[in-house]
C-alpha positions as CSV (number, residue, x, y, z in Angstrom):
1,X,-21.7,4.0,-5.7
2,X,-18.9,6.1,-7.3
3,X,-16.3,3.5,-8.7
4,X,-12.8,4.1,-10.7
5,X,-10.5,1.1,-11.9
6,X,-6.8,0.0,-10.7
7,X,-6.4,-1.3,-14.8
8,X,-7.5,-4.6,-13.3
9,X,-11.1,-4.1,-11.3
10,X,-13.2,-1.9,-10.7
11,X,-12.9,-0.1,-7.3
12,X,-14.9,1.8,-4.9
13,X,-14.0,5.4,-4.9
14,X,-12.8,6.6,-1.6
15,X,-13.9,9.1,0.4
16,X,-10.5,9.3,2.6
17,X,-7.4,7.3,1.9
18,X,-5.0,6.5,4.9
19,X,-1.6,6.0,3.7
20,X,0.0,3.0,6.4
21,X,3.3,2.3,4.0
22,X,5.5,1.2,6.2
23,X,3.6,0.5,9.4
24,X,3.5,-2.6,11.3
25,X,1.0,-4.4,13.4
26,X,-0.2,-3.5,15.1
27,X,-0.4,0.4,13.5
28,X,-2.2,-0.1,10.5
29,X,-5.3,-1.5,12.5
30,X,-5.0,1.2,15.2
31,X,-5.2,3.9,12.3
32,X,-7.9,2.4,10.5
33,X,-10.1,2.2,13.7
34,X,-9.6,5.3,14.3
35,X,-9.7,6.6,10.8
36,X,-13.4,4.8,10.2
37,X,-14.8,7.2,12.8
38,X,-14.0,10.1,10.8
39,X,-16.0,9.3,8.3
40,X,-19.5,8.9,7.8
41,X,-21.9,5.7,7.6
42,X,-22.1,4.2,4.4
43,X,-18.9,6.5,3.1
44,X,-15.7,4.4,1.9
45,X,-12.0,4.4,3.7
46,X,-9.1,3.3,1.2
47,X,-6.4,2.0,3.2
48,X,-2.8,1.6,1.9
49,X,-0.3,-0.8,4.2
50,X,2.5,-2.4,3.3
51,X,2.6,-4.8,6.2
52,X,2.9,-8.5,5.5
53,X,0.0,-9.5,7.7
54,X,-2.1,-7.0,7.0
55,X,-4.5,-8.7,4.8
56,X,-5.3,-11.2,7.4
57,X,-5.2,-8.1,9.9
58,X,-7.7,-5.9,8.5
59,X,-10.5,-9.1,7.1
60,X,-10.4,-10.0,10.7
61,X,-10.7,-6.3,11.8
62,X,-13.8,-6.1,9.4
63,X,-15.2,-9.0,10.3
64,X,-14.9,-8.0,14.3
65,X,-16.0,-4.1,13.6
66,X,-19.0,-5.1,11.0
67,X,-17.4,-2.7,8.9
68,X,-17.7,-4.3,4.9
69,X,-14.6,-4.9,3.4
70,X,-15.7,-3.9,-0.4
71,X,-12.4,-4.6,-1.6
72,X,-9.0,-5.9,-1.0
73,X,-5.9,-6.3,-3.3
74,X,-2.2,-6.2,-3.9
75,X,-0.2,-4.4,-6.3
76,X,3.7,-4.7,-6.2
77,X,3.7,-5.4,-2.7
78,X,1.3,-2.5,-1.7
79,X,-1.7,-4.1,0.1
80,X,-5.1,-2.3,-0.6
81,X,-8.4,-1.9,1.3
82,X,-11.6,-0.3,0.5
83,X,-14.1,-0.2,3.8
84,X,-17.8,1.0,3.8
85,X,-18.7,2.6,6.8
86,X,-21.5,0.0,8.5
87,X,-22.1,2.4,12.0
């Protein structure tokens, strides 16, 4: 797996990043649905929100899709997601 670092982990490296800044719930999830189909199996989604509840939002959202949810974090108030692509 292709990784970079954020200064403070090391990341997955993204093979489409889907910028949500300043979407609300329930946006950022419709987006990232729909964004994971564009992609292939086992390829990685980096999504960007800004939304509050959005960490909650999207673990649940993996957990319901089966999608795996390689990564999560939040740097100066911008939350970030790495996905892998399950089916």
């Amino acid at each position: 797996m292709n990784v970079e670092t954020n200064g403070y982990a090391v990341i997955p490296r993204a093979h489409r990043v889907l910028d949500c800044t300043d979407l609300l719930c329930p946006l950022p999830v419709i987006h990232t649905s729909r964004a994971i189909r564009e992609i292939e199996v086992g390829q990685i989604l980096h999504l960007i929100a800004t939304d509050p509840g959005a960490p909650m939002d999207m673990r649940a959202w993996s957990r319901m899709t089966g999608n795996t949810l390689l990564d999560a974090h939040e740097q100066d108030g911008v939350y970030h997601f790495y996905f892998e692509r399950m089916k």
